[in-house]
C-alpha positions in Angstrom: 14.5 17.2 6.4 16.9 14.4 5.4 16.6 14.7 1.8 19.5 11.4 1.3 21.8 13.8 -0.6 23.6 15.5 2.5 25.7 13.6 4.8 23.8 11.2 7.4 24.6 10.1 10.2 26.0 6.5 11.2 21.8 5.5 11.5 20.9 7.1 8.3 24.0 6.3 6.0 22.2 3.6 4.5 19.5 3.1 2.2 18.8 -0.7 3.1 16.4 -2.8 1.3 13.7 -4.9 3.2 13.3 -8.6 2.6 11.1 -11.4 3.9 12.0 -14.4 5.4 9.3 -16.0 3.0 9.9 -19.1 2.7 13.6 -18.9 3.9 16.3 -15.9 4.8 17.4 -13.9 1.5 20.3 -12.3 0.9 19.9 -8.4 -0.3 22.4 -6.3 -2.3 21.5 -2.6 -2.0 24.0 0.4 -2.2 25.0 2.9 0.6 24.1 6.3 1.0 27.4 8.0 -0.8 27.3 12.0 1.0 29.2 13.2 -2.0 26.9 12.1 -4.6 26.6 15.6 -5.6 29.5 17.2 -4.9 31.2 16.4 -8.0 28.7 16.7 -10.2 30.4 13.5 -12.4 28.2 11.9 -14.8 30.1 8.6 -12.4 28.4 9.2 -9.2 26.2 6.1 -8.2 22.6 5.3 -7.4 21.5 2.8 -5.1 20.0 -0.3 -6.1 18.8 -3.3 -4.5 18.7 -6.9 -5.5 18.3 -10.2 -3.9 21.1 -12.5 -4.4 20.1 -16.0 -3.1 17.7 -17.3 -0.4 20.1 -19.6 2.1 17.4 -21.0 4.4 14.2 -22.8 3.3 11.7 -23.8 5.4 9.6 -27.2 5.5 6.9 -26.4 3.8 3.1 -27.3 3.7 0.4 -26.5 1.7 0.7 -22.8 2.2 4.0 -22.5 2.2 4.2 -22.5 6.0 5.5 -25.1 7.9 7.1 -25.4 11.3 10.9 -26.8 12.0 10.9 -29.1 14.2 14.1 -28.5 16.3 14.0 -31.6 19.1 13.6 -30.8 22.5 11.8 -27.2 22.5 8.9 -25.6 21.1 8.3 -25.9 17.2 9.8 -22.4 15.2 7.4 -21.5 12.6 7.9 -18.8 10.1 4.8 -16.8 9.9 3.6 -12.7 10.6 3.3 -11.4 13.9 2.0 -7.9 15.1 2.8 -6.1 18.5 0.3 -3.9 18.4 -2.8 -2.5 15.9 -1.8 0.8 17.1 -0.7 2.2 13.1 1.1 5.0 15.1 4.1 3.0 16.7 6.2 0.3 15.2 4.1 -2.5 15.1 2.7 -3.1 11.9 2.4 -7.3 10.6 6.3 -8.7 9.9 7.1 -11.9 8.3 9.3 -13.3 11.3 10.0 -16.5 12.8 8.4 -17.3 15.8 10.9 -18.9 18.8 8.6 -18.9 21.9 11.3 -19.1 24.7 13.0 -21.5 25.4 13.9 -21.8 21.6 17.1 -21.8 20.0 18.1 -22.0 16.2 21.6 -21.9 13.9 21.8 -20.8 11.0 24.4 -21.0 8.2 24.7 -17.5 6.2 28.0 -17.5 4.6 27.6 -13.7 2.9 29.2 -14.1 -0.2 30.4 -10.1 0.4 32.7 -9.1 3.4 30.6 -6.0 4.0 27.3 -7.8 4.3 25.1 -6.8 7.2 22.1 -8.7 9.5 19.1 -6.5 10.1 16.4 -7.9 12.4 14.1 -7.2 15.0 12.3 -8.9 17.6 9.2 -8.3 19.8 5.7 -10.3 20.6 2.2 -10.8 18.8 -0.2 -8.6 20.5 -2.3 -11.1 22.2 1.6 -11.5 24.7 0.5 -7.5 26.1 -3.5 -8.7 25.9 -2.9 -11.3 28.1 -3.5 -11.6 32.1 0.4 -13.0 32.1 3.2 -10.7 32.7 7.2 -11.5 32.0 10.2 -10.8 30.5 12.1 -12.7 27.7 15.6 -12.4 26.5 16.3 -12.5 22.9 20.0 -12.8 21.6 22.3 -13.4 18.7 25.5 -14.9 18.5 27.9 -16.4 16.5 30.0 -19.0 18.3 30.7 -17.6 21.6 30.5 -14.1 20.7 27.4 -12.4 21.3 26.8 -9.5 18.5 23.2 -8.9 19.9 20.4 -9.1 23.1 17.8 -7.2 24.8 15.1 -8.1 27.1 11.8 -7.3 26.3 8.9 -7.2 28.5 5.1 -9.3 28.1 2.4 -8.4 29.4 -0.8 -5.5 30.2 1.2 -3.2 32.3 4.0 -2.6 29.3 2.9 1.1 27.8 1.2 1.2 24.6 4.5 3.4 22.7 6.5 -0.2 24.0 4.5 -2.2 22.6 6.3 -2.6 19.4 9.3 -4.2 17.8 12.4 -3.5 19.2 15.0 -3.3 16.0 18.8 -4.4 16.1 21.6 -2.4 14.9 23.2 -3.9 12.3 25.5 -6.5 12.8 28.6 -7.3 10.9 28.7 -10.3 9.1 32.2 -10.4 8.1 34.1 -13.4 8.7 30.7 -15.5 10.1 29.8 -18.6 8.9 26.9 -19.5 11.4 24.2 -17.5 13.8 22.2 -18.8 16.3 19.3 -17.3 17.5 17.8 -18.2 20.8 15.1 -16.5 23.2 15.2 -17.2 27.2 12.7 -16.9 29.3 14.0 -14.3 32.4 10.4 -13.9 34.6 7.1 -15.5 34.0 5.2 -18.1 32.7 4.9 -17.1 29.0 4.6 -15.8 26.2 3.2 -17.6 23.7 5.2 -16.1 21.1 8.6 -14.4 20.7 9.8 -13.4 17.3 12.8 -12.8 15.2 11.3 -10.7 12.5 12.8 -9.7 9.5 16.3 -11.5 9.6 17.9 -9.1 6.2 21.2 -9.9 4.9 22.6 -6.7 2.9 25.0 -5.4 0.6 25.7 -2.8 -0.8 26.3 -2.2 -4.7 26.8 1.1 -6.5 24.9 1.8 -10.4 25.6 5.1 -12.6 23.7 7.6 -12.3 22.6 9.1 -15.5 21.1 12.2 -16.7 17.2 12.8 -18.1 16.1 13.4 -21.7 12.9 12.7 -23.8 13.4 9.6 -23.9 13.8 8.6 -20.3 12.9 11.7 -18.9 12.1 12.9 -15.0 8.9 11.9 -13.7 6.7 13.0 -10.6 4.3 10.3 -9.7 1.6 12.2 -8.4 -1.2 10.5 -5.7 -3.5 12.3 -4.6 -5.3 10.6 -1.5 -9.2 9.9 -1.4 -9.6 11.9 -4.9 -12.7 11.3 -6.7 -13.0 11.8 -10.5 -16.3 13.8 -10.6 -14.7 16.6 -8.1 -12.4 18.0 -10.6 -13.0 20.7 -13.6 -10.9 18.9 -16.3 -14.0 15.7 -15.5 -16.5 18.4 -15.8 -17.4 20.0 -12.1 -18.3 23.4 -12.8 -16.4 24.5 -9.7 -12.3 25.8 -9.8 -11.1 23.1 -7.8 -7.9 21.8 -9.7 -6.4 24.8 -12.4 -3.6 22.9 -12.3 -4.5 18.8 -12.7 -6.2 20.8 -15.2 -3.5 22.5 -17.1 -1.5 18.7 -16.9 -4.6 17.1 -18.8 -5.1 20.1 -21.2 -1.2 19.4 -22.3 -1.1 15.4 -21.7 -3.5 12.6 -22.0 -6.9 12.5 -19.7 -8.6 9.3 -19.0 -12.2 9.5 -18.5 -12.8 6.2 -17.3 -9.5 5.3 -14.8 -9.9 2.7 -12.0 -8.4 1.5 -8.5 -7.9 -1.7 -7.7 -9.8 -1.3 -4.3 -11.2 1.8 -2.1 -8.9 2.4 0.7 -5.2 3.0 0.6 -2.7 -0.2 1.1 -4.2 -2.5 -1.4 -4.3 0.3 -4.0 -1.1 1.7 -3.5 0.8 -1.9 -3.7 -0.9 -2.0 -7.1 0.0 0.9 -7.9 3.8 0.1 -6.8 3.9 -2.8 -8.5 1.2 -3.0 -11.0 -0.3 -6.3 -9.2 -3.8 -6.5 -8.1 -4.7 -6.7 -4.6 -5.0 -10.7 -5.1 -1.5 -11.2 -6.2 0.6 -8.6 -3.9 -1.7 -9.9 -1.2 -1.4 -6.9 0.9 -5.3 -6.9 1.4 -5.5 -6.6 5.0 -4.3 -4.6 8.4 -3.3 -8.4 9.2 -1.3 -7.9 6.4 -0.1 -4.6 5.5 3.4 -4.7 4.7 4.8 -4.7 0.7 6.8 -8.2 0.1 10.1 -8.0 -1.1 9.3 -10.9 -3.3 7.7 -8.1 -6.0 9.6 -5.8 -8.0 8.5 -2.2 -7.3 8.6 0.6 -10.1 11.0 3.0 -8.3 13.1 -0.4 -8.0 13.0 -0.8 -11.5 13.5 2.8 -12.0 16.5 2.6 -9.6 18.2 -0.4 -11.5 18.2 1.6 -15.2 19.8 5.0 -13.1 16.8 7.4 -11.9 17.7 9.0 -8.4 14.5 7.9 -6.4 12.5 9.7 -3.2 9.1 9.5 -1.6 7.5 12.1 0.4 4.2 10.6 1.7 1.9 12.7 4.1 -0.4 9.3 4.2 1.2 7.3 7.5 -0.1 4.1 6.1 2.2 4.5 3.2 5.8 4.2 5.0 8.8 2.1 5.5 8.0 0.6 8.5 5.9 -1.4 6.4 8.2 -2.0 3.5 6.7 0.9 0.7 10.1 2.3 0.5 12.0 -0.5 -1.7 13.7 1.1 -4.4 14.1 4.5 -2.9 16.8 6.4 -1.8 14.9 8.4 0.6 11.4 8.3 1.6 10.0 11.2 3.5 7.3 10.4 5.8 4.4 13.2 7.0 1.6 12.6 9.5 -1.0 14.5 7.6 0.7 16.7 6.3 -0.7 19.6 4.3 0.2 19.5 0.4 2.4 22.8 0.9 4.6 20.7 3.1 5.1 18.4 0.9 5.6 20.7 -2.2 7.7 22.9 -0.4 10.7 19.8 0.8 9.8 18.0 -3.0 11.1 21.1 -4.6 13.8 21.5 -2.0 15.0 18.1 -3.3 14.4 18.3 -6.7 16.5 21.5 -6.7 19.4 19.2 -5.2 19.3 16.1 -7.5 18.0 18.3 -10.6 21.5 17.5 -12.7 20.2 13.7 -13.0 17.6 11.8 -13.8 15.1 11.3 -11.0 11.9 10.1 -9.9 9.5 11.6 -7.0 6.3 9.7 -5.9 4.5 12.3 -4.2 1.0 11.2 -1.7 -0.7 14.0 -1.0 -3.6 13.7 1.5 -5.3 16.7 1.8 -9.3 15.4 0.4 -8.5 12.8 3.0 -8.8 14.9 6.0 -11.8 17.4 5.5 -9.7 20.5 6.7 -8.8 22.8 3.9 -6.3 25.3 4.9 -7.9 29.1 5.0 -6.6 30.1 1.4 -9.3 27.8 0.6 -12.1 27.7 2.3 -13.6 30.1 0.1 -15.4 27.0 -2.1 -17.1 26.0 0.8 -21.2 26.7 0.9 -22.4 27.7 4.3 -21.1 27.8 7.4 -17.4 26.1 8.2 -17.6 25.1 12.0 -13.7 22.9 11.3 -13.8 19.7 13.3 -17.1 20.2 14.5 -18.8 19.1 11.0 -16.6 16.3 11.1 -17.8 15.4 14.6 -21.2 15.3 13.5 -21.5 13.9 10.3 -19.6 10.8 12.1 -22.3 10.4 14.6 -25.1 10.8 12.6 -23.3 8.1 10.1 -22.8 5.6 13.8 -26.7 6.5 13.9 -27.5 5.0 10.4 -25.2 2.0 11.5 -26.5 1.1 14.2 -30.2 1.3 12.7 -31.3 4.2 15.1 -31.5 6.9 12.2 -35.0 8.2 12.6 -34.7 10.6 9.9 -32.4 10.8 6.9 -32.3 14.3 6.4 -29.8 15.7 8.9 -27.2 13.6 7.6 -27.7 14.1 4.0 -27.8 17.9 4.6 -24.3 17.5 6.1 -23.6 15.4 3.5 -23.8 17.6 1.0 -21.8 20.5 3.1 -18.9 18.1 3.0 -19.0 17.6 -0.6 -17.8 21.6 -0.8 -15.4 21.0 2.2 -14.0 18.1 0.3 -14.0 20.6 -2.6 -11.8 22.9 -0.8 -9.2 20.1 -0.2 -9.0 19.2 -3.5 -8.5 22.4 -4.8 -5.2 22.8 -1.7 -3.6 19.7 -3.1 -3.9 21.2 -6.5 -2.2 23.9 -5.5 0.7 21.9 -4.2 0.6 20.2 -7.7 0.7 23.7 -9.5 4.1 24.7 -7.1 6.0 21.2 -8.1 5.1 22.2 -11.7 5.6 25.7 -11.6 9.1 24.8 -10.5 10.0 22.1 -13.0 9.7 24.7 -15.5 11.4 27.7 -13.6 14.2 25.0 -13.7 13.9 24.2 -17.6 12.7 21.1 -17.2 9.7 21.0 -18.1 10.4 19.0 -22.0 12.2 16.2 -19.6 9.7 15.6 -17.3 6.9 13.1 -17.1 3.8 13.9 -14.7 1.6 11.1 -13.7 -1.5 11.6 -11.7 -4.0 9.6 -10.4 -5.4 8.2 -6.4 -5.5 5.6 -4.2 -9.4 5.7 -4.2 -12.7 7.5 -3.9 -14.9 9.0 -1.7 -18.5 9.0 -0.5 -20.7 10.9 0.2 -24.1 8.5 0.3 -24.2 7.9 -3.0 -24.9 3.8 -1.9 -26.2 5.1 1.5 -22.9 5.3 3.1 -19.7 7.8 3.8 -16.0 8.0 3.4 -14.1 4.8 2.1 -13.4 1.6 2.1 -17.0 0.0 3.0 -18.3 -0.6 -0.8 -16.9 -1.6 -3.9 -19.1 1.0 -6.2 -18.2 3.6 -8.9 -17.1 6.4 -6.4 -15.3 4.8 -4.6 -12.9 3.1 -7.5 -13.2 5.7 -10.1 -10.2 8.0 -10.1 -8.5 10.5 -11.7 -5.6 9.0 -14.0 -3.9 12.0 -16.3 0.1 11.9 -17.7 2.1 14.8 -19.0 5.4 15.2 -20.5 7.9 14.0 -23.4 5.7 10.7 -25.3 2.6 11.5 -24.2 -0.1 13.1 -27.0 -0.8 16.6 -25.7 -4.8 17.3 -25.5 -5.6 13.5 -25.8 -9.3 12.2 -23.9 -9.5 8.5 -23.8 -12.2 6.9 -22.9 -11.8 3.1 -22.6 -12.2 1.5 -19.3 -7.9 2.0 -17.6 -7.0 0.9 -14.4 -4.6 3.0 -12.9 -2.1 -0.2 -11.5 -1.1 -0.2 -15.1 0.8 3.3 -15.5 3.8 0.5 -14.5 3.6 -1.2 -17.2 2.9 1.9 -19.3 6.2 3.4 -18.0 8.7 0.3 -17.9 7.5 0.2 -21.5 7.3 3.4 -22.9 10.7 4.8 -20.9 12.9 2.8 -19.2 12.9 -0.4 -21.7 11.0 -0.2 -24.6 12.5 -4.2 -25.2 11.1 -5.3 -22.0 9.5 -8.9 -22.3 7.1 -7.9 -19.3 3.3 -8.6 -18.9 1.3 -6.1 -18.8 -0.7 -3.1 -20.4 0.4 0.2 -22.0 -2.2 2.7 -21.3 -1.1 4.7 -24.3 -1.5 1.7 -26.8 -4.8 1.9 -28.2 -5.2 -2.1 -28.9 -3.8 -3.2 -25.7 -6.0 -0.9 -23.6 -9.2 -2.1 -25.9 -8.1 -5.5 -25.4 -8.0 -5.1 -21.9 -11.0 -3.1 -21.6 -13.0 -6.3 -22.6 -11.8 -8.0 -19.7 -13.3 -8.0 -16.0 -12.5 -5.9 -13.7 -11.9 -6.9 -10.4 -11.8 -5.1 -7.0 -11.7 -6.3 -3.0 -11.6 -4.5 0.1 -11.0 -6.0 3.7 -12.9 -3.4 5.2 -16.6 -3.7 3.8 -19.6 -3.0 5.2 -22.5 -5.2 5.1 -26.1 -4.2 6.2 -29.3 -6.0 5.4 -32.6 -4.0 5.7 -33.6 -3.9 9.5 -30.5 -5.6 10.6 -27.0 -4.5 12.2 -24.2 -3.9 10.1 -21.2 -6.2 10.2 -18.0 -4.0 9.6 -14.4 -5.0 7.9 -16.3 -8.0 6.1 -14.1 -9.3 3.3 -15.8 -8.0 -0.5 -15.0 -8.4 -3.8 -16.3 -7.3 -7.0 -16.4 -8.0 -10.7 -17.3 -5.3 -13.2 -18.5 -6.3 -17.0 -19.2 -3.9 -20.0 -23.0 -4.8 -19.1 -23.1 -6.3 -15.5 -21.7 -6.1 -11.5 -21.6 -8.7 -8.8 -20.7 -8.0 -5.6 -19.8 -10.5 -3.0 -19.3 -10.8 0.7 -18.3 -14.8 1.1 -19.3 -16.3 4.4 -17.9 -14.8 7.7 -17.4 -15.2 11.1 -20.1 -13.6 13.5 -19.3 -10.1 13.6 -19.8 -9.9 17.7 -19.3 -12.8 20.3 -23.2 -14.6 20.8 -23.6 -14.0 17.1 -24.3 -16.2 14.6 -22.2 -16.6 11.4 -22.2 -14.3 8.7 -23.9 -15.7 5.6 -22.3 -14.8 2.6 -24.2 -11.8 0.7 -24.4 -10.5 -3.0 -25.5 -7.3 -4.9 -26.1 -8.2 -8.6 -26.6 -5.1 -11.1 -27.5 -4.7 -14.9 -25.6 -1.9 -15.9 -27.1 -1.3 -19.4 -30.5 -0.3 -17.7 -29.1 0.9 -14.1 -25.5 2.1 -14.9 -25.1 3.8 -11.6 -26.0 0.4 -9.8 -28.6 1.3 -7.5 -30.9 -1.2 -7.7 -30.0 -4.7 -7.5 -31.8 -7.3 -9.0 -33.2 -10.4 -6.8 -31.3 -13.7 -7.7 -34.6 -15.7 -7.3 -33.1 -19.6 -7.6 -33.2 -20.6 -11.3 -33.6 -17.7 -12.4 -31.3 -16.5 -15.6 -30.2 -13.5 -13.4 -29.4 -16.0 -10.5 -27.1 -17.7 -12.8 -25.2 -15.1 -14.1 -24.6 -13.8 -10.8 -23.6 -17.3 -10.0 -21.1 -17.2 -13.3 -19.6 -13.9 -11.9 -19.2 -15.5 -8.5 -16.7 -18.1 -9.5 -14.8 -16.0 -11.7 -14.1 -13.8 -8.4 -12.9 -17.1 -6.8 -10.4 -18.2 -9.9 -9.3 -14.7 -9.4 -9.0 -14.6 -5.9 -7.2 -18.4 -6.1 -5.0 -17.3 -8.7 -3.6 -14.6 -6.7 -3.0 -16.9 -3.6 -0.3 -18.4 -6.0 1.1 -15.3 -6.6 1.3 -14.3 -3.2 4.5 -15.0 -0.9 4.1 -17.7 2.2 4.4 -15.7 4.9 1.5 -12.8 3.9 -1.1 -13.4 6.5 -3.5 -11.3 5.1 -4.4 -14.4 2.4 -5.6 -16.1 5.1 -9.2 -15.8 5.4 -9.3 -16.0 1.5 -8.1 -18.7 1.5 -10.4 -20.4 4.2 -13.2 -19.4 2.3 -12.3 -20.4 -0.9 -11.5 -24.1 0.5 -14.6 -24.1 2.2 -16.6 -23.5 -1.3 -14.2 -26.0 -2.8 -12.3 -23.0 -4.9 -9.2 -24.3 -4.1 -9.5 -27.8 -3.9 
């Protein structure tokens, strides 16, 4: 495991940041790997830190932000996102990138105000170039002047293998002593494509902070996220089951909240919020079309980085990764493909033992109630029979069955249903053992009075309570109703609050409380009573990408677009208009679910919204505070996030945005 702390090699030495090209190239400060960090032990050694200096190229700009450059004589360069591939296990997630279908060619001044600064970029196709009946090759380079400092040709096309179907990343290139680049793509054989894309185009530098030691003040903290964890599964929340000794030892010492909330029910919309306490409207990262972190937002661990914490990751969730721009602000971010909380434990602790002289912060994703296959030690909590993957298999068919509309009978699949509530149990119960192990060492090292544990998850889980499985689909209670517990030095031991908390404002909470108690920022501290009451009153609002939508004797129509607003008394939920789920369909209509909470709190039964009706108007009241939501976060949102886009359509079609 490179843990950041021993000496890397020449691809590893640094820590870059990620920018965007937005709407222009930016300019990045962010410190090198130093191997010796530790060797000294000085109170001097240095932490990295990134920061962007100054944005050097705008682009003409249209309503959204996005405009092509007309360059006479070729095709127009537009700045936009592009994807190789949906395939989430290679390199081709969504990049902001400009797009120079061949035969392109662009200059661009960059003038690096430091003589170490650095180009980072990558280029490769969208994935309709390998859909395509058209097969070619295209030749991408950068030069400066005469010299060329980069090229590679890339193949198009249905016969390129899926593991090449994916961005193909530069080394960095020296910018010393450059004034100008010019970027230009060639076509070598074919007739296409219709896209070829510089993405990324980073200008770094590197910059060195002190690194400083924890106390109660500003103490050590573990940011603890425990994948797919629903609130009702643990003891401390009153299941009379011993799934979570240890989340429940954390809450019997630190403060519990009874009523904690995600921004949205499956994984990168939630944990952007959680990153940079943002909801899902104004980070915009709402969508696999648009799944990557913009570097226009300032992350915790970058805030944490700038006031001296050493910083690390260690995700075993793949969707939470650098590829995709979730590791600004750390020094090193582990990556795990499902990996079992053990794992994790075992290499956190590993690190913590190395940076344990300083201050340091460790965002931990475990993922084990995500995967339905608790290790051995475990499976103990399980009632009946454990057949592994084989439960799995079948509680997915029988759940295509319901789907589809060819269930003839509901009770195989809510007998399974109710097996893999104590499978899930068992999985919860593993990551809390990994939780107990990073505890258990924090205090075999003394550290326990300098150390702040936060705990909470990305989302829910499932398990019929709306008529439907896993996460994702709805915007209901179980799904968005999550654990949210802290521990440590400021935090009143043995404390249960009950307002309504959303859990994307434990950044706030700790910017405030522990890194600058004079910070002017926005936001809410969790553990001030009047703020949290205050904004307790307010709506709550939630959106997923990937909801489900199915009318009484009709098909479903999957990934719709569905938000939600949540009052003290009320819930609407809303699925705008679509387009048809299936070629030779018709379009979606949009849909609503409204529900009065006071006399159905767990919102089973929604009420008709008969026209003219004071129920009909309500819900109608609810609908367009969704839409200011939704259009307020469109301003928020960088230019080049293409997951805004069908937000955006539908808002301007109902005149929202007009």
């Amino acid at each position: 495991m490179n843990d950041g702390l021993s000496a890397p090699d020449e691809t590893q030495r640094k820590s870059w940041g990620v920018t965007v090209i937005g709407i222009g190239l930016i300019v990045i400060l962010i410190v090198a790997f130093l191997p010796n960090w530790f060797d000294n032990g000085d109170e001097g050694s240095s932490v990295a830190q990134m920061q962007i200096e100054k944005v050097i190229l705008s682009w003409v700009s249209q309503d959204s932000g996005r405009g092509p450059l007309v360059v006479p004589g070729q095709r127009e360069i537009k700045a936009t996102t592009l994807a190789p591939s949906k395939r989430r296990q290679y390199d081709s997630s969504p990049l902001p990138c400009l797009d120079m279908g061949p035969e392109s060619q662009l200059s661009l001044t960059v003038q690096p105000d430091h003589t170490d600064a650095s180009l980072r970029l990558a280029v490769g196709f969208d994935r309709e170039d390998y859909e395509g009946t058209v097969e070619g090759s295209v030749r991408f380079t950068v030069r400066s002047g005469d010299t060329v400092l980069f090229h590679v040709t890339k193949p198009y096309g249905r016969s390129v293998p899926m593991d090449e179907q994916v961005w193909t990343r530069a080394p960095l290139l020296p910018l010393k002593g450059l004034d100008t680049l010019t970027l230009s793509t060639e076509r070598v054989t074919g007739d296409g494509p219709a896209h070829a894309a510089f993405a990324q185009l980073e200008v770094l530098h590197t910059v060195d902070r002190p690194r400083t030691r924890a106390s109660q003040a500003q103490p050590n903290i573990i940011f603890l996220v425990i994948d797919t964890l629903r609130t009702d599964r643990l003891a401390c929340y009153g299941l009379e089951k011993p799934t979570s000794p240890h989340m429940d030892a954390l809450a019997t010492r630190g403060t519990r909240f009874d009523n904690g909330w995600a921004t949205s029910p499956w994984t990168w919309p939630s944990t952007a919020s959680l990153l940079t306490g943002l909801s899902p409207a104004e980070h915009g990262l709402l969508s696999y079309e648009a799944c990557y972190l913009a570097q226009e937002f300032e992350t915790l661990p970058e805030r944490l980085q700038e006031a001296g914490w050493t910083t690390a990751a260690f995700s075993a969730n793949p969707l939470v990764h650098p590829d995709k721009d979730f590791d600004q602000g750390f020094e090193s971010f582990e990556t795990y493909n499902w990996a079992r909380g053990a794992t994790l434990a075992a290499d956190v602790n590993q690190w913590i033992d190395r940076v344990a002289e300083y201050r340091f912060f460790a965002y931990v994703h475990l993922t084990d109630p995500h995967q339905y296959e608790p290790d051995e030690r475990f499976q103990h909590l399980i009632e009946g029979e454990f057949r592994g993957a084989r439960d799995g298999a079948e509680l997915r068919r029988l759940f295509g069955e319901r789907l589809q509309g060819k269930e003839s009978d509901p009770g195989p699949i809510q007998a399974l249903a109710q097996h893999a509530i104590s499978i899930y149990d068992a999985t919860v119960a593993e990551s809390d053992a990994a939780i107990g192990a990073i505890a258990e060492h924090i205090a075999e090292l003394g550290l326990t009075e300098r150390t702040l544990f936060v705990l909470t998850s990305d989302h829910g889980e499932e398990f019929l309570d709306h008529g439907m499985l896993y996460h994702g689909n709805q915007l209901h209670r179980e799904l968005l109703a999550v654990p949210l517990i802290l521990a440590g030095p400021g935090v009143p031991e043995g404390k249960v609050i009950t307002e309504r908390a959303e859990n994307r404002f434990l950044f706030d909470t700790i910017v405030t409380r522990w890194v600058d108690p004079e910070s002017s920022i926005e936001g809410t501290d969790l553990l001030n009573p009047s703020a949290l009451s205050a904004a307790a009153t307010r709506p709550l609002f939630s959106t997923t990408s990937l909801g489900i939508v199915q009318e009484p004797g009709q098909d479903f129509s999957p990934n719709r677009n569905m938000h939600a607003v949540r009052t003290q008394t009320d819930l609407l939920i809303w699925a705008p208009p679509a387009a048809a789920a299936r070629p030779g369909r018709e379009p979606l209509p949009e849909a609503h679910w409204y529900f009065d909470l006071k006399s159905d709190p767990d919102a089973q039964s929604p009420i008709p919204l008969d026209p003219g009706s004071p129920q009909s108007q309500r819900a109608a009241s609810l609908q367009d505070s969704i839409a200011r939501w939704l259009a307020h976060g469109l301003t928020r949102q960088p230019a080049l996030l293409g997951g805004g886009s069908s937000t955006r359509e539908a808002l301007d079609a109902m005149g929202y945005t007009k």
